[in-house]
KOLGUDO-153205 format. One record per residue: residue in three letters; x, y, z of N, C-alpha, C in turn. Coordinates in Angstrom, 3 decimals, always signed. Atoms other than C-alpha are relative to their C-alpha. Layout:
% residues N
{"ALA", {X, Y, Z}, {X, Y, Z}, {X, Y, Z}},
...
***
This chain:
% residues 119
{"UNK", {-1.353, +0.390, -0.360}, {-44.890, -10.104, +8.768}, {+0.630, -0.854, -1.110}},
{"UNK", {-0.413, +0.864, +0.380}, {-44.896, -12.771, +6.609}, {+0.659, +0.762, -1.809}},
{"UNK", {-0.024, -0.893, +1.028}, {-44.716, -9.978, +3.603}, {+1.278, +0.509, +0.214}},
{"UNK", {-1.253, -0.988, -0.443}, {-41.934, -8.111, +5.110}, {+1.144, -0.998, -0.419}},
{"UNK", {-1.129, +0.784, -0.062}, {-39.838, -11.043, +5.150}, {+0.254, -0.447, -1.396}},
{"UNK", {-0.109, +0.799, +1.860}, {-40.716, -12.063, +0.969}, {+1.092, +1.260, -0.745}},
{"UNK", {-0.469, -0.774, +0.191}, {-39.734, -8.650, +0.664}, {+1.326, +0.311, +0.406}},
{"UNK", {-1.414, +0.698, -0.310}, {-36.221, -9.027, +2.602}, {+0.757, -0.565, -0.731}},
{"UNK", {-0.555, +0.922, +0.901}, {-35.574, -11.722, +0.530}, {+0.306, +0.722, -1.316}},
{"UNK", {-0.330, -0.357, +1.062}, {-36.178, -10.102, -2.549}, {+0.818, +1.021, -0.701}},
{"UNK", {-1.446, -1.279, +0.426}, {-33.974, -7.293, -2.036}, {+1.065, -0.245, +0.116}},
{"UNK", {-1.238, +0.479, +0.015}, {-31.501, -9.426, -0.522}, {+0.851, -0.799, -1.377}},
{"UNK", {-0.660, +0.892, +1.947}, {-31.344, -11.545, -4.384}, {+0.333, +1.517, -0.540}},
{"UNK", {+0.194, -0.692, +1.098}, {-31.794, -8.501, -6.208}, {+1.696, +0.618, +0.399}},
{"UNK", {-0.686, -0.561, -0.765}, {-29.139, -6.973, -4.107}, {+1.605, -0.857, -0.438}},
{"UNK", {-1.355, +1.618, +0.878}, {-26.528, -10.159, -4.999}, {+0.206, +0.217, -1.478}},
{"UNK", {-0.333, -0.520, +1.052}, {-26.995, -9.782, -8.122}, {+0.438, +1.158, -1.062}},
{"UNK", {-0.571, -1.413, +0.183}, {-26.456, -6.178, -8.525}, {+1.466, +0.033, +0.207}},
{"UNK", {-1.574, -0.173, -0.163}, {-23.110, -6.720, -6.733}, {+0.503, -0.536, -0.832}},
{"UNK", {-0.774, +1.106, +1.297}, {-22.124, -9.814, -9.090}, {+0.095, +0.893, -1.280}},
{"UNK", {-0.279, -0.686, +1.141}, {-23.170, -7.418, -11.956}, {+1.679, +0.922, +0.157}},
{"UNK", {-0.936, -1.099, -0.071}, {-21.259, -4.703, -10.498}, {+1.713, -0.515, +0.273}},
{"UNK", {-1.655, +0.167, -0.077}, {-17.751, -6.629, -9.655}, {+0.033, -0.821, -1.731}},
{"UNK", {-0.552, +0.284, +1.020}, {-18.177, -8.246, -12.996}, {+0.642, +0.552, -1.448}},
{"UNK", {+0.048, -1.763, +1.213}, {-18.388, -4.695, -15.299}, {+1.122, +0.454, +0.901}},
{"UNK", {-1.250, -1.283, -0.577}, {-15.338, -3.250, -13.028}, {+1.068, -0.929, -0.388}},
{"UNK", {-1.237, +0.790, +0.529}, {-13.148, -6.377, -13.588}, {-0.064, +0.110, -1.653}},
{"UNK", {-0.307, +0.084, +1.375}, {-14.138, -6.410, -17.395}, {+0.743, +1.724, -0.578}},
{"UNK", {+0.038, -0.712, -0.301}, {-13.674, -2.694, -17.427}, {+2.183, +0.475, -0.124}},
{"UNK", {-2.117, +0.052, -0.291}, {-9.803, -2.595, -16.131}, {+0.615, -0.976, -0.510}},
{"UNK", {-0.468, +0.707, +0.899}, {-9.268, -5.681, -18.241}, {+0.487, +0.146, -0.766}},
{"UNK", {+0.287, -0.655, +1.258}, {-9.950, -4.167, -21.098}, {+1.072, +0.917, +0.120}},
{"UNK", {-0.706, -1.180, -0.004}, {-7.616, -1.044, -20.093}, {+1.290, -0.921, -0.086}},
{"UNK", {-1.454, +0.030, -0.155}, {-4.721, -2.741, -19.646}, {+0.926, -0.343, -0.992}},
{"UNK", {-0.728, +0.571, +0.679}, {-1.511, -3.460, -21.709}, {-0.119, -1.150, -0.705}},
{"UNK", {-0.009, +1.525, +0.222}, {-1.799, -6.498, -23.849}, {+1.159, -0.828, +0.433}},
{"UNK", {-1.112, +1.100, -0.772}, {+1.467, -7.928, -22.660}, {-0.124, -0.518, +1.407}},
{"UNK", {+0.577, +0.637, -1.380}, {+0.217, -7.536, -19.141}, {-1.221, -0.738, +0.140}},
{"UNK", {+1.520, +0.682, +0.010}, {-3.199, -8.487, -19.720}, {+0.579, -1.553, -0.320}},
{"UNK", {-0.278, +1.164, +0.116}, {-1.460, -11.747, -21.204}, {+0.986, -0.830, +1.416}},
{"UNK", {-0.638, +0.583, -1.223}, {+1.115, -12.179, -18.037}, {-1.469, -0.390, +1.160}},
{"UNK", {+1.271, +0.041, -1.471}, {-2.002, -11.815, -15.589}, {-0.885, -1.392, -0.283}},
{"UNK", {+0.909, +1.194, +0.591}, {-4.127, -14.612, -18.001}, {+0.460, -1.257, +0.435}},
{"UNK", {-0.824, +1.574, -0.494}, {-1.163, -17.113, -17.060}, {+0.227, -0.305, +1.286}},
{"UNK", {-0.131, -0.102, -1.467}, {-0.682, -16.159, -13.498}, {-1.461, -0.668, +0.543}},
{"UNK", {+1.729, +0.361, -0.860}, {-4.469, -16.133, -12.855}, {-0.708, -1.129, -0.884}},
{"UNK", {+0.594, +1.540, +0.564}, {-5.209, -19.732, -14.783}, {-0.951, -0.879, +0.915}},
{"UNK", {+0.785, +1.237, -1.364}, {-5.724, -21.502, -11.264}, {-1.032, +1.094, +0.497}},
{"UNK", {+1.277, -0.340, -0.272}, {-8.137, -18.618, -10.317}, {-0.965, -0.176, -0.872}},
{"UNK", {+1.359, +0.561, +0.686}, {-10.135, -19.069, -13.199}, {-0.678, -1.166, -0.314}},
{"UNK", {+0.177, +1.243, -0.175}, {-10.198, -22.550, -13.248}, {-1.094, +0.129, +1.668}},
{"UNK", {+0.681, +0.440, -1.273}, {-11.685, -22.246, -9.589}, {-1.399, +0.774, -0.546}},
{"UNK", {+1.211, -0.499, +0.334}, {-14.063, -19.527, -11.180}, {-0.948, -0.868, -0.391}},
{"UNK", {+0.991, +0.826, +0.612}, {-15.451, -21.757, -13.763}, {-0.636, -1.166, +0.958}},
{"UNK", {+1.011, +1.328, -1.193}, {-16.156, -24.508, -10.758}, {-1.243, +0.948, +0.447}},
{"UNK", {+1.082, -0.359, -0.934}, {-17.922, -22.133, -8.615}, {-0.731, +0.461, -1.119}},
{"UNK", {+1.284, -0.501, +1.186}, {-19.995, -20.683, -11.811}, {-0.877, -1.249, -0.052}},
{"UNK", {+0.321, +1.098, +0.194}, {-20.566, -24.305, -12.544}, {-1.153, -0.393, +0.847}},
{"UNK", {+0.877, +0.413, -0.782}, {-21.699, -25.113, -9.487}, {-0.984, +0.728, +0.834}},
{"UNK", {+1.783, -1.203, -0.488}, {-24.147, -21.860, -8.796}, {-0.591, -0.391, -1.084}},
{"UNK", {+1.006, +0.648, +0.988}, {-25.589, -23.002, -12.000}, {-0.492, -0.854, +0.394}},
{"UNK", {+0.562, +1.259, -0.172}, {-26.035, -26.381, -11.177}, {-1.031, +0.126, +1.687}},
{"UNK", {+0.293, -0.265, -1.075}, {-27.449, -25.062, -7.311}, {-1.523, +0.787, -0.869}},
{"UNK", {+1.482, -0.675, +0.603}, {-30.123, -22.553, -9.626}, {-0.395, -1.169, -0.759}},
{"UNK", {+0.801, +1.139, +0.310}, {-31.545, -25.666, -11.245}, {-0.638, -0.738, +1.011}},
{"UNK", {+0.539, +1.009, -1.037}, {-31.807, -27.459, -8.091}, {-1.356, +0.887, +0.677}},
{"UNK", {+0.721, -0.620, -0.499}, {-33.413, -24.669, -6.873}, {-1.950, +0.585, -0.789}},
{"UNK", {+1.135, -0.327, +0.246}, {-35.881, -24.082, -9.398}, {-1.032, -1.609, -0.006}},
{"UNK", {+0.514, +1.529, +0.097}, {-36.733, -28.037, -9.262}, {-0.954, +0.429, +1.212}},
{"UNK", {+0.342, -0.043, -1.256}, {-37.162, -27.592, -5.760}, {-1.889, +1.235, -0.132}},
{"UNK", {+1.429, -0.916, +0.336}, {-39.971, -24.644, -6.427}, {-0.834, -0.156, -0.739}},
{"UNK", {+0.758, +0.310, +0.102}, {-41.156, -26.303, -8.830}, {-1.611, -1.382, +0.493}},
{"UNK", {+0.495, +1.005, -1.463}, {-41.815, -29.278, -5.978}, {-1.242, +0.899, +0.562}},
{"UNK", {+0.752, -0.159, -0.820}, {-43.476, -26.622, -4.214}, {-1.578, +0.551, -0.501}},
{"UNK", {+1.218, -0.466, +0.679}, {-45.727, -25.166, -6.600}, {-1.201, -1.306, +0.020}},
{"UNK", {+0.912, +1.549, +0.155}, {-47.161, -28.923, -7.433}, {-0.665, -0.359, +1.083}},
{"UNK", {+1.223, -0.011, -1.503}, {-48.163, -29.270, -3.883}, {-0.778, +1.161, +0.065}},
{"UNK", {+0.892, -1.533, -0.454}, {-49.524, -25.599, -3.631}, {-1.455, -0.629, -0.943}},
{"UNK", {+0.960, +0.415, +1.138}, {-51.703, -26.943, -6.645}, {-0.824, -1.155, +0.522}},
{"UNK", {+0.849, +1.138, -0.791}, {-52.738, -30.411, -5.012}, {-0.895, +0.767, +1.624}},
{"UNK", {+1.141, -0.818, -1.013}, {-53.644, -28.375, -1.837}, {-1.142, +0.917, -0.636}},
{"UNK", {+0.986, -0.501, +0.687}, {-55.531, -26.169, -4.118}, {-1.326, -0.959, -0.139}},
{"UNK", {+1.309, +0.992, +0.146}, {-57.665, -29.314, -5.456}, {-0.460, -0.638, +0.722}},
{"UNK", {+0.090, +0.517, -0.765}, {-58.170, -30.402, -2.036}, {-0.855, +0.938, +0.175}},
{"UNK", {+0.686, -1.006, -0.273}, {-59.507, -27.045, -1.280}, {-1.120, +0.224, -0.422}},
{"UNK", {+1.107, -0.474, +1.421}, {-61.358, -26.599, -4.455}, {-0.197, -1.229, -0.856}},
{"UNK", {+0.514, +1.512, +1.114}, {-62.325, -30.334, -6.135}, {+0.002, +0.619, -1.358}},
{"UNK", {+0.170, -0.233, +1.848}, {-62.244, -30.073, -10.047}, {-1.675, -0.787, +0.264}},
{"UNK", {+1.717, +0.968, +0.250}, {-66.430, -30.969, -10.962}, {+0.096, -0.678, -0.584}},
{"UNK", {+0.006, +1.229, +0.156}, {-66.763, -34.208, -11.494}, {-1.547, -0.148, -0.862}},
{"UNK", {+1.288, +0.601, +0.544}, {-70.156, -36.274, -12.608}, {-0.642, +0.871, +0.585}},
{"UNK", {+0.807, -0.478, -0.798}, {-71.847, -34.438, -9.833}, {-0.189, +1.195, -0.850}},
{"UNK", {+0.490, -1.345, +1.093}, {-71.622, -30.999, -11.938}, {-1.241, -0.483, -0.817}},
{"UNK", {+1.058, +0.467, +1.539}, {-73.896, -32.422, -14.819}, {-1.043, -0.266, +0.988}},
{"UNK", {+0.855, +0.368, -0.424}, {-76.291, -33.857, -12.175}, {-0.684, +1.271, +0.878}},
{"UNK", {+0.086, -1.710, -0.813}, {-76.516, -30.426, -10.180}, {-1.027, +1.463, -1.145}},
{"UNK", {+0.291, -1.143, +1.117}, {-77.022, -28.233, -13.653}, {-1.365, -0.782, -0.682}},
{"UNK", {+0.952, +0.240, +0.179}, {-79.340, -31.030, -14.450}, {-1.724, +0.446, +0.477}},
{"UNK", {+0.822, -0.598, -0.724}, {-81.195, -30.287, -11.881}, {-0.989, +1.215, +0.349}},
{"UNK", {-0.263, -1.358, +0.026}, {-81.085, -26.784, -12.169}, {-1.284, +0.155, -1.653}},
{"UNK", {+0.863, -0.036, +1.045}, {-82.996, -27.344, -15.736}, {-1.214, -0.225, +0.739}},
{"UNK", {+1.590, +0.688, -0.860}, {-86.027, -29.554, -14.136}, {-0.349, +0.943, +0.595}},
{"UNK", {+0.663, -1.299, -0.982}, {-86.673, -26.705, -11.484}, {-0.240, +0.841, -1.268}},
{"UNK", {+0.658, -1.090, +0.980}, {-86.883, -24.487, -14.824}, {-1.172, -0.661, -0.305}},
{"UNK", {+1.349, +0.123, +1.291}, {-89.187, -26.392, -17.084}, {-1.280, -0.330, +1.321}},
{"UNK", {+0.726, +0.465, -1.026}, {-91.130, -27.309, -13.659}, {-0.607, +1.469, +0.234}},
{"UNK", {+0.343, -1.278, -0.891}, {-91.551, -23.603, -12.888}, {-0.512, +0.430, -1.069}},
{"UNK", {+0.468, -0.171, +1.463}, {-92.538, -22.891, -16.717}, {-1.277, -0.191, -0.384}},
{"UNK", {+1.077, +0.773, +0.518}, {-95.033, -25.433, -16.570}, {-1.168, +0.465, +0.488}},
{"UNK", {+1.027, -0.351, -0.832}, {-96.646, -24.339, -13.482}, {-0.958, +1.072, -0.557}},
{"UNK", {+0.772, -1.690, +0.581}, {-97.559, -20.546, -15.523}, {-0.783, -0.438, -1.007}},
{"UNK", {+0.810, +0.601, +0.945}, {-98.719, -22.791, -18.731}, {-1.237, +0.059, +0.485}},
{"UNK", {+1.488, +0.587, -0.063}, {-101.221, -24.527, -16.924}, {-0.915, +1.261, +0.587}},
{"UNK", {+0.743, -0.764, -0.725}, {-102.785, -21.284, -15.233}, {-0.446, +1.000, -1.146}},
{"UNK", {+0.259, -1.124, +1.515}, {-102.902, -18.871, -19.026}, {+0.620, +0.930, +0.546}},
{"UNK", {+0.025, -1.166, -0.137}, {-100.778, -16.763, -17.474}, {+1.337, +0.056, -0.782}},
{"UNK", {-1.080, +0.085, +0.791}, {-97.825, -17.618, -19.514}, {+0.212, +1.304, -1.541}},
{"UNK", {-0.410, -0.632, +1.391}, {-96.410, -14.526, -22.445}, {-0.511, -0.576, -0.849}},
{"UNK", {+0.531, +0.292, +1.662}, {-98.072, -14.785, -25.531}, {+1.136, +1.006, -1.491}},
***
């Protein structure tokens, strides 16, 4: 379920941004076609819309920063739960692998003393 729904999501972004592409290539598009005298009347008319553009650009920019802050918030915990999960080896490693030797040369020794040890 919980898949279905990452997946939702990700078609719903991908999906946004496809449209944003797509109204931004149809306005540049018929821009481009038009008269330069009109293209210049329309630039002066539509001042206060682009002025509002550049806010809201502004401030979806400034919203995708917050947002990747924010994820990166969540990653950092995903990571501390990780080392909660999974400890990084500490001193104890070395004393463990130590260990791990002694049982060799101990088990080594035992074949010495009997001649049955490889020549």
């Amino acid at each position: 379920m919980a898949d279905l729904v990452a997946q939702a999501i990700a078609v719903t972004l991908q999906g946004v941004i496809l449209a944003t592409f797509l109204v931004v290539a149809t306005t540049f598009v018929t821009f481009r076609r038009m008269n330069k005298d009109v293209r210049r009347a329309r630039m002066f008319i539509l001042a206060e819309r682009l002025e509002r553009f550049l806010a809201a650009f502004t401030v979806a920019f400034a919203s995708t920063i917050i947002v990747f802050v924010w994820l990166g918030g969540f990653l950092y915990g995903a990571i501390e739960i990780f080392f909660v999960v999974r400890p990084r080896p500490r001193g104890g490693y070395r004393l463990l692998k130590r260990a791990a030797s002694i049982r060799t040369r101990a088990r080594d020794a035992s074949t010495e003393g009997t001649g049955d040890a490889p020549k």
